[in-house]
BAFI-3210 file (N, C-alpha, C; in Angstrom, 3 decimals, decimal comma, padded with zeros to 6 digits):
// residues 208
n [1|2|3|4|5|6|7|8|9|10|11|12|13|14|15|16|17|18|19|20|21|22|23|24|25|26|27|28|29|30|31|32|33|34|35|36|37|38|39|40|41|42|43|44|45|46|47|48|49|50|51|52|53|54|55|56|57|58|59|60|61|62|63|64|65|66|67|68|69|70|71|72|73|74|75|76|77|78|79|80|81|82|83|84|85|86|87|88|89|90|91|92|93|94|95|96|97|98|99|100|101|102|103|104|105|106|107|108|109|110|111|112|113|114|115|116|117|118|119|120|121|122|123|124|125|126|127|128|129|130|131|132|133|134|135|136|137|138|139|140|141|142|143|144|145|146|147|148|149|150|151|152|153|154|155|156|157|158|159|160|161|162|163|164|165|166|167|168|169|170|171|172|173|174|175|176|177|178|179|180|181|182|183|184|185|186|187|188|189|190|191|192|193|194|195|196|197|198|199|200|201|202|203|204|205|206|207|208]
n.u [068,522|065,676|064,437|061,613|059,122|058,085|055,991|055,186|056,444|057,799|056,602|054,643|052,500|052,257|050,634|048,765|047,242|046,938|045,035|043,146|042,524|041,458|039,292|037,809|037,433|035,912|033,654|032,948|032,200|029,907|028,153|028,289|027,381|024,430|023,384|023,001|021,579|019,048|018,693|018,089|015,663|014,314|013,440|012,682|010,168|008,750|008,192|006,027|004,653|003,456|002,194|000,510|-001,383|-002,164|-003,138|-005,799|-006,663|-008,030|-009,191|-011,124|-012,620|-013,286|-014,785|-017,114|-018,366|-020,838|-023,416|-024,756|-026,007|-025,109|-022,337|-020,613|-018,211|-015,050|-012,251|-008,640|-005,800|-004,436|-005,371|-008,296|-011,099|-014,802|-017,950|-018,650|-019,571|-018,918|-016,776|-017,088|-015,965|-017,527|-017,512|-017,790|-016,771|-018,355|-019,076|-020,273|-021,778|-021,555|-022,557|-019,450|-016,838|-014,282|-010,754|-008,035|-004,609|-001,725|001,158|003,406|005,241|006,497|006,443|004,480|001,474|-001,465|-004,503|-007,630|-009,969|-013,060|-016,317|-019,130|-019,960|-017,878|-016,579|-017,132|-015,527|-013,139|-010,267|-009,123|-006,586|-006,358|-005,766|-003,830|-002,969|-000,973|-000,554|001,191|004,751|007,444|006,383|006,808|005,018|001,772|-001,019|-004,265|-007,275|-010,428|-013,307|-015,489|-018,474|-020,662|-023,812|-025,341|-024,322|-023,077|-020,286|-017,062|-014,837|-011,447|-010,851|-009,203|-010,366|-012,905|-016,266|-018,645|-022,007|-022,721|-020,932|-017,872|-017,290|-015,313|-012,150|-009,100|-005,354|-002,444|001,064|004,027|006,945|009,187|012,568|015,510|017,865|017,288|015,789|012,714|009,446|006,154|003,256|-000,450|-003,985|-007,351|-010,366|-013,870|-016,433|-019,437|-022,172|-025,533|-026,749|-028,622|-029,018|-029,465|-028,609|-029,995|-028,672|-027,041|-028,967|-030,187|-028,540|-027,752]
n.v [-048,124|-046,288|-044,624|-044,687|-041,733|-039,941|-037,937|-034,636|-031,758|-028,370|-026,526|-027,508|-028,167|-025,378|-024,434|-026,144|-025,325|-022,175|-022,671|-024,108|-021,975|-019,832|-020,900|-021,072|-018,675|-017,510|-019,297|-018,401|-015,656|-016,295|-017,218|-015,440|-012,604|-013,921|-014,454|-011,471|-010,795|-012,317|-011,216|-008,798|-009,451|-010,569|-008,924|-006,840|-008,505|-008,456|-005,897|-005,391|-006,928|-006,242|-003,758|-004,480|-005,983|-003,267|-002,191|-004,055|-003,862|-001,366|-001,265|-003,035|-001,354|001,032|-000,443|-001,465|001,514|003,793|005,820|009,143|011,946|013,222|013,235|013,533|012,640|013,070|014,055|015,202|015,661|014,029|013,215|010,618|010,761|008,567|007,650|005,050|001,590|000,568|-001,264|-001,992|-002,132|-002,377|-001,155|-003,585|-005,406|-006,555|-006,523|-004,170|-003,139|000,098|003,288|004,969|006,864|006,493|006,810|007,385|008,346|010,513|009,981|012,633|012,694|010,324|009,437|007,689|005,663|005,786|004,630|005,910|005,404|006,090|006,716|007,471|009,447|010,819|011,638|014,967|016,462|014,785|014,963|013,702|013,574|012,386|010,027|007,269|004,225|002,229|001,497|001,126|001,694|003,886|005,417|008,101|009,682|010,755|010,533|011,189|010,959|011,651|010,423|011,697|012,011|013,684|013,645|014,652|015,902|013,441|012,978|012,133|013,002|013,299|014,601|016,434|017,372|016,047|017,052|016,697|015,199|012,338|009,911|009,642|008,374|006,687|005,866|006,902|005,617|006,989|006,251|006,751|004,678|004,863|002,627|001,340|002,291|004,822|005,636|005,953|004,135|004,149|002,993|001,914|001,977|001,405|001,806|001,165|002,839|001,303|002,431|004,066|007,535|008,188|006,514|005,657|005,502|002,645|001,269|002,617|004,805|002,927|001,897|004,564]
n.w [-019,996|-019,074|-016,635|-014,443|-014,641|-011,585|-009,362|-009,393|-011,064|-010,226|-011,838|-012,586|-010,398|-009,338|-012,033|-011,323|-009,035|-009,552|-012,121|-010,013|-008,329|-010,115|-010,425|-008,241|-007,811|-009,854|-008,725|-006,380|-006,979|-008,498|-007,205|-005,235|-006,794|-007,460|-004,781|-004,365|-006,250|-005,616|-002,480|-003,426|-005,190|-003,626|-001,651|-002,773|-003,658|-000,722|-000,352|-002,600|-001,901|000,726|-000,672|-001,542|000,270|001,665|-000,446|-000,587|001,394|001,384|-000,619|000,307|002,038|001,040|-001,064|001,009|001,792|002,675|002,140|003,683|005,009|007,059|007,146|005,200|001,992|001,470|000,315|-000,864|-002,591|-000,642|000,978|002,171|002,827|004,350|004,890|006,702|007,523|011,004|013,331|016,777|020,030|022,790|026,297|028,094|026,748|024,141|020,928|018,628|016,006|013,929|012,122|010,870|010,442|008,157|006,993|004,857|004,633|004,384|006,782|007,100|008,817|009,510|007,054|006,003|004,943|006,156|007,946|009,514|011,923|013,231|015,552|014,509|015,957|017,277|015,293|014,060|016,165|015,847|014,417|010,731|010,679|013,676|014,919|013,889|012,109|010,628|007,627|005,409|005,099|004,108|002,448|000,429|-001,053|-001,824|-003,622|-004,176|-006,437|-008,205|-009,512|-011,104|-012,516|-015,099|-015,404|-017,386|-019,393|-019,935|-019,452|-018,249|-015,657|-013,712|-010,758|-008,324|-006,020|-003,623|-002,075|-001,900|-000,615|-002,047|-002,948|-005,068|-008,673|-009,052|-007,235|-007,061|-005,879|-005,898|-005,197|-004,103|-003,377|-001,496|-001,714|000,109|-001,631|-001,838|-004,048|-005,849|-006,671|-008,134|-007,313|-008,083|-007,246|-008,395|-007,383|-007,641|-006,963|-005,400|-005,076|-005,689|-006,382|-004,892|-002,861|000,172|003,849|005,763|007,385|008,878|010,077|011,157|013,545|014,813]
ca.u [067,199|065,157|064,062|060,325|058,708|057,146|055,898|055,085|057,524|057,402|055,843|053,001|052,280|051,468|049,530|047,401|047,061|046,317|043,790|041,925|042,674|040,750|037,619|037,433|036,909|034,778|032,343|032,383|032,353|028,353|027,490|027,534|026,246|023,222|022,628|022,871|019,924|017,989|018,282|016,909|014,051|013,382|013,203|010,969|008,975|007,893|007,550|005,376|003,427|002,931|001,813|-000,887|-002,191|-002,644|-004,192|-006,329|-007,815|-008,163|-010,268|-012,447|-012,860|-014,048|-016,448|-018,123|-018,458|-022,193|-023,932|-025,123|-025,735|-024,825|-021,142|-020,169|-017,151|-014,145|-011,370|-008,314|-005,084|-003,470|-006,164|-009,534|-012,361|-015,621|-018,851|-018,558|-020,059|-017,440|-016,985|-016,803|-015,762|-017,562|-016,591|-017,969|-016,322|-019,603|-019,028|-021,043|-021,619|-022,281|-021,859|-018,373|-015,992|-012,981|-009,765|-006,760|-003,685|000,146|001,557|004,255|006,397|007,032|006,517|003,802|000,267|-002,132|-005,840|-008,157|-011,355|-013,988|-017,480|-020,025|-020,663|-016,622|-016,235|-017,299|-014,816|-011,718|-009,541|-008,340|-005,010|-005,505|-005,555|-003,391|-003,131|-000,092|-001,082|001,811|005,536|008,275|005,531|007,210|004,033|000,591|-001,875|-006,096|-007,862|-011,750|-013,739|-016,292|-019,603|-021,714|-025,406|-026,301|-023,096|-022,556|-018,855|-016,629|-013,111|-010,909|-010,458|-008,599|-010,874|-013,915|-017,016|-020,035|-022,098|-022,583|-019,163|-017,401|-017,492|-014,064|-010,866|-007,907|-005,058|-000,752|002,002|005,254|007,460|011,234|013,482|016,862|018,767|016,525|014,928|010,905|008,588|005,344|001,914|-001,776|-004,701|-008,085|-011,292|-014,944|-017,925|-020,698|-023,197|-025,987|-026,297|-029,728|-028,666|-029,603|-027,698|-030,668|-028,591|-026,721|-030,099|-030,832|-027,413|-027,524]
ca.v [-048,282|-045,105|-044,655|-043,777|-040,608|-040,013|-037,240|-033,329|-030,674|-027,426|-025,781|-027,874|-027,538|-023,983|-024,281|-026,600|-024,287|-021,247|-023,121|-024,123|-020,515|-018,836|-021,995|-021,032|-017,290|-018,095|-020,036|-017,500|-014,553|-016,091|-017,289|-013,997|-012,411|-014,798|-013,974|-010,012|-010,552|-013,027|-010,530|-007,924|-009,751|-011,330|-007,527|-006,332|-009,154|-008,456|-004,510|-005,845|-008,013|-005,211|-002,891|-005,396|-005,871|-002,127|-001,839|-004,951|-003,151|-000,022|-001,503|-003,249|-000,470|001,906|-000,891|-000,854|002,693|003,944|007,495|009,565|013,287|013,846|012,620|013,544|012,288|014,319|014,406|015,812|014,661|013,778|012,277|010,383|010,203|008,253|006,821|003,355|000,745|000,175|-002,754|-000,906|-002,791|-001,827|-001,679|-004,898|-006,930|-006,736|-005,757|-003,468|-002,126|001,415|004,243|005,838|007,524|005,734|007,717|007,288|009,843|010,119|010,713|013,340|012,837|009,086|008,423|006,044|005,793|006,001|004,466|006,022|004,958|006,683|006,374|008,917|010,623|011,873|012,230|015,686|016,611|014,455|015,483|012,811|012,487|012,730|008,692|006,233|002,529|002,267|000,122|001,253|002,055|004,243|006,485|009,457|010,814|010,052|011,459|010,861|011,326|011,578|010,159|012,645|011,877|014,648|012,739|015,689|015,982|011,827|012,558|011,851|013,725|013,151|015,872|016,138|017,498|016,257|017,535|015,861|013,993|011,508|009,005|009,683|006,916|005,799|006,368|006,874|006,104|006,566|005,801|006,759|004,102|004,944|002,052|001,322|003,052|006,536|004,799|005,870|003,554|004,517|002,123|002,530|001,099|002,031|001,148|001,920|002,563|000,569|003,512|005,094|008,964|008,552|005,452|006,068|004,222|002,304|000,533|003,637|005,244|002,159|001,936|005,657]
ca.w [-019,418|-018,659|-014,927|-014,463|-013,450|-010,611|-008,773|-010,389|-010,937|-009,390|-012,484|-012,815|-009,124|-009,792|-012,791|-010,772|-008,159|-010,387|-012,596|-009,156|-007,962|-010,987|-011,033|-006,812|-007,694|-009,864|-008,572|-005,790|-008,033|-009,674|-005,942|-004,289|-007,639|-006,916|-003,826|-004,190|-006,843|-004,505|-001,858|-003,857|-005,234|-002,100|-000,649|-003,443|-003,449|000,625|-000,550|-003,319|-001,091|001,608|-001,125|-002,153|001,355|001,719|-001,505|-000,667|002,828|001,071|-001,466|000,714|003,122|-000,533|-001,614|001,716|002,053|002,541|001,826|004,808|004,752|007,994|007,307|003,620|001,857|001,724|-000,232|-001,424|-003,035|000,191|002,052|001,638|003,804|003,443|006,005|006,428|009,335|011,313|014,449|018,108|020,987|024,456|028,069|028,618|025,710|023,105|019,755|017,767|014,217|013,378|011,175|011,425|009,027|007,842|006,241|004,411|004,784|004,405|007,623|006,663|009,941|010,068|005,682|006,079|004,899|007,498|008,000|010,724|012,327|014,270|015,045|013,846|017,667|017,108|013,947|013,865|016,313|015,848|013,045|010,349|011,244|014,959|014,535|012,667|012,017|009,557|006,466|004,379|005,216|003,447|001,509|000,266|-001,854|-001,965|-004,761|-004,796|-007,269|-007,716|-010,528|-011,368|-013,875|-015,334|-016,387|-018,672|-020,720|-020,354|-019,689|-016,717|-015,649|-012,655|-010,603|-007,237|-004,694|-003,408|-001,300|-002,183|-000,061|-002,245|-003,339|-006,369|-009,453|-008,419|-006,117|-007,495|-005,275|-006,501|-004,103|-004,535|-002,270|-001,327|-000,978|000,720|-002,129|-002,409|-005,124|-005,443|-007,704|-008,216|-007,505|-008,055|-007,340|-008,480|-006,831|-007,900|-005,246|-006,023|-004,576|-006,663|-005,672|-004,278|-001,669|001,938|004,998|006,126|008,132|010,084|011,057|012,836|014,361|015,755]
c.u [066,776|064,165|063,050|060,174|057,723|056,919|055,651|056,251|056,711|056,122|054,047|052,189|051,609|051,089|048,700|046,647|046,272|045,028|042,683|041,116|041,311|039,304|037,328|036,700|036,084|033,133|032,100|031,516|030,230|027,596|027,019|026,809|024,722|022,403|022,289|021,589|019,079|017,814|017,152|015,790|013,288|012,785|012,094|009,980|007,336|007,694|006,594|004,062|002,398|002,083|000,726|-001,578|-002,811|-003,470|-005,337|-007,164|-008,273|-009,170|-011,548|-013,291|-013,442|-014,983|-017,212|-018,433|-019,919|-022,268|-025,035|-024,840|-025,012|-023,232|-020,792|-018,752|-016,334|-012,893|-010,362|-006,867|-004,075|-003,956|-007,569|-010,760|-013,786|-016,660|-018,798|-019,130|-018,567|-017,988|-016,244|-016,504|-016,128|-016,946|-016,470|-017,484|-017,108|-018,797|-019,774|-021,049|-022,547|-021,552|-020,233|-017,901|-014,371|-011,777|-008,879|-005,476|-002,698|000,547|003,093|006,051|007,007|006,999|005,571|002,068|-000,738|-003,958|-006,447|-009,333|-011,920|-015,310|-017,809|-020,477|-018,972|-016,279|-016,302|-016,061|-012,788|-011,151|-009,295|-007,714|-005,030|-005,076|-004,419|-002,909|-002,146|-000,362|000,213|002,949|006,286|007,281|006,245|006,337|002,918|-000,093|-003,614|-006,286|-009,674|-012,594|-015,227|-017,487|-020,600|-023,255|-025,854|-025,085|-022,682|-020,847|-018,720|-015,126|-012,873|-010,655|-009,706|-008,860|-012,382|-014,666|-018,294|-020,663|-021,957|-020,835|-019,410|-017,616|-016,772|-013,005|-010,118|-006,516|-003,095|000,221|003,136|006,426|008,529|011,715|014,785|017,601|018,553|015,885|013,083|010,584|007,177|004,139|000,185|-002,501|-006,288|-009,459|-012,591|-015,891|-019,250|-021,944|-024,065|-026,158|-027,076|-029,881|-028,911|-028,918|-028,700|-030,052|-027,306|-027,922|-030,324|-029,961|-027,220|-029,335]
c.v [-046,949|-045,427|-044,110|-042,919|-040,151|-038,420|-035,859|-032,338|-029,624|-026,626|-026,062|-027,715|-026,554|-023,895|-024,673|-026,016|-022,807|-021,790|-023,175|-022,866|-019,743|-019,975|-021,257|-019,565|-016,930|-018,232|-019,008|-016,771|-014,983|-016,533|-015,752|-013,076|-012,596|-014,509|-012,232|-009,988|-011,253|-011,932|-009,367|-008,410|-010,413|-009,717|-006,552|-007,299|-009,282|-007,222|-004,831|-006,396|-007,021|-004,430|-003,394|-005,451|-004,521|-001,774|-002,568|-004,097|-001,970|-000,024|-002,102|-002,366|000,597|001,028|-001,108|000,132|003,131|005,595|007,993|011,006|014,008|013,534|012,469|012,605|013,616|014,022|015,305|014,776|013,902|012,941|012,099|009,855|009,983|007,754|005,740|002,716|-000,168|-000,880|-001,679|-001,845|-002,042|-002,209|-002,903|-005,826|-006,885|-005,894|-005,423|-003,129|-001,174|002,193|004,773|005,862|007,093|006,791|007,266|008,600|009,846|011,013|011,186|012,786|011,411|008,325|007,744|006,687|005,239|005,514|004,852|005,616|005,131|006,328|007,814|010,008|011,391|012,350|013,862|016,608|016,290|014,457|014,195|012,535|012,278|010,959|007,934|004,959|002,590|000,990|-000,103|001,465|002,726|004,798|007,628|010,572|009,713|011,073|010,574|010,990|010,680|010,846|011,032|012,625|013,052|014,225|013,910|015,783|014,318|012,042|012,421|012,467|013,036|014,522|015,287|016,836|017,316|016,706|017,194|014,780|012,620|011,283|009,659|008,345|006,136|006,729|006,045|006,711|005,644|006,894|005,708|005,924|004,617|003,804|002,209|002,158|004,662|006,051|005,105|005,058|004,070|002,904|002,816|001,690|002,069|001,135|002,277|001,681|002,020|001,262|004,238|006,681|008,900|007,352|006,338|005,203|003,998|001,438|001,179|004,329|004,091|002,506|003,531|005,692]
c.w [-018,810|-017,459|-015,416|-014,070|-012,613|-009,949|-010,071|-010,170|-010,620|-010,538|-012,473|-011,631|-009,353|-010,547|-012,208|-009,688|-008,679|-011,297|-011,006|-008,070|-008,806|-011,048|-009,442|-006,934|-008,750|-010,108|-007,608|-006,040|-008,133|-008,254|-004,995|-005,103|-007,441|-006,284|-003,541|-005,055|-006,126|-003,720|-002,687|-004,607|-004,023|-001,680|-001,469|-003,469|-002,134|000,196|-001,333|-002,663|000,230|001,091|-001,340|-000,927|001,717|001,459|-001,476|000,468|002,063|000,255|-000,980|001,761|002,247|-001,026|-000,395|002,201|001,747|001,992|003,140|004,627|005,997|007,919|005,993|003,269|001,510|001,101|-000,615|-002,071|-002,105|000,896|001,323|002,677|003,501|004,886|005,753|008,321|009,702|012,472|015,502|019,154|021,889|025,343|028,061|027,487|024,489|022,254|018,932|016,258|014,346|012,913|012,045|010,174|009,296|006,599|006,314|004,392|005,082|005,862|007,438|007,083|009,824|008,027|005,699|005,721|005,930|007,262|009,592|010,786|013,519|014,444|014,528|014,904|017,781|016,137|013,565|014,666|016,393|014,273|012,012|010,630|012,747|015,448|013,259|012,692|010,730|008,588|005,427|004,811|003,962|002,318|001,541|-000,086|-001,838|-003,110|-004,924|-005,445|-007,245|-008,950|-011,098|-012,393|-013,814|-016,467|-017,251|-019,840|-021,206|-019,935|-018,141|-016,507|-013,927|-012,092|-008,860|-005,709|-004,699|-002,187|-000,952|-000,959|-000,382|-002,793|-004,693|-007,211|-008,583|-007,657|-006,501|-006,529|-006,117|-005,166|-004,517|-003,012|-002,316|-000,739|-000,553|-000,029|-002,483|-003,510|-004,621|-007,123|-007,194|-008,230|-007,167|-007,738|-007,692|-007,882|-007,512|-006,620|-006,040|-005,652|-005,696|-005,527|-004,766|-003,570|-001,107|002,272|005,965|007,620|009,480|010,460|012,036|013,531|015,044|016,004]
res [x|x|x|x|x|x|x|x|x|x|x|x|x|x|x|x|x|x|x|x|x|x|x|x|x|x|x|x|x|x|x|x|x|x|x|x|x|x|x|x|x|x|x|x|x|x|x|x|x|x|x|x|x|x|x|x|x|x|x|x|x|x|x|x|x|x|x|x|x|x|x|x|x|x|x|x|x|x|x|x|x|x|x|x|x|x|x|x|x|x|x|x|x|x|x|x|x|x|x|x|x|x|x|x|x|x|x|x|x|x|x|x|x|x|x|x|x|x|x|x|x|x|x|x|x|x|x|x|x|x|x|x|x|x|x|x|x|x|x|x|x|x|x|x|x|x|x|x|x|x|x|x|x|x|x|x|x|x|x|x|x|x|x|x|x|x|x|x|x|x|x|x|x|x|x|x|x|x|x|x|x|x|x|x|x|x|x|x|x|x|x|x|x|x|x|x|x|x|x|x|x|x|x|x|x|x|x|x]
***
């Protein structure tokens, strides 16, 4: 009569051990995988999202941009300045609208793209950068560009400095970001001004 068997021998023991050994590492192994790509799309997705808000003020701050001789636009490939009606807060609490000049501009020292806003009674003396309102972080490079039309030839070029009172067609703007690893990607956005040349700012004469 043959006795039953019960229980595992040592060997199998340790196969079962090693099999649950190599399933444990694994499942690890595609879990932390996982999460190292989650993180990094989670982390470009908020750079992504930042870059769009930027580009989103930047664009609406270029389609309301007026024409005023006393307060040209100004350009170059680093910075972009333009007249626009801006919102003033007085002593007493009241808020106003009137002309002032609004600018874009990489601040060198801190990486970051920079929006300023003045009225039109400083503007003449306060510099672009002496203001900044950070719209952008981790800017390494910035680049303008101008959109340029010549009505007698019909053509149009980009060039990279303007002077003109009146706006250019469009505003070119490229953004080279640096993330966490030294890593720069490049983004653009382009905006057109809805201005003909021979607009007035009917509605900064009143306001000054």
């Amino acid at each position: 009569m043959m006795r039953s068997r019960k229980g595992f021998t040592l060997v199998e023991v340790l196969l079962v051990c090693m099999l649950i050994s190599m399933l444990t590492a694994t499942v690890i192994s595609g879990i932390s995988g996982g999460l190292r790509v989650w993180k990094k799309l989670s982390g470009q997705e908020n750079k992504d999202q930042w870059t769009l808000l930027a580009f989103h003020q930047m664009r609406q701050d270029i389609r309301n941009a007026r024409q005023f001789q006393l307060l040209p636009y100004k350009g170059s490939y680093k910075q972009f300045a333009f007249p626009s009606v801006i919102k003033t807060e007085l002593r007493n609490g009241d808020v106003i609208e009137e002309l002032g000049r609004i600018a874009y501009y990489r601040d060198a020292k801190y990486d970051r793209l920079c929006r300023s806003e003045v009225p039109f009674r400083h503007a003449e003396r306060k510099k672009i950068t002496s203001e900044c309102s950070e719209v952008l972080g981790n800017v390494a490079k910035v680049k303008f560009s101008y959109l340029l039309g010549d009505s007698e030839s019909q053509t149009r070029k980009w060039v990279s400095q303007w002077t003109e009172v009146f706006p250019p067609i469009a505003v070119k703007l490229d953004v080279d970001i640096e993330n966490k690893d030294g890593e720069k990607e490049t983004s653009s956005v382009l905006v057109s001004i809805p201005i003909s040349m021979g607009a007035m700012l009917g509605h900064a004469n009143a306001a000054l």
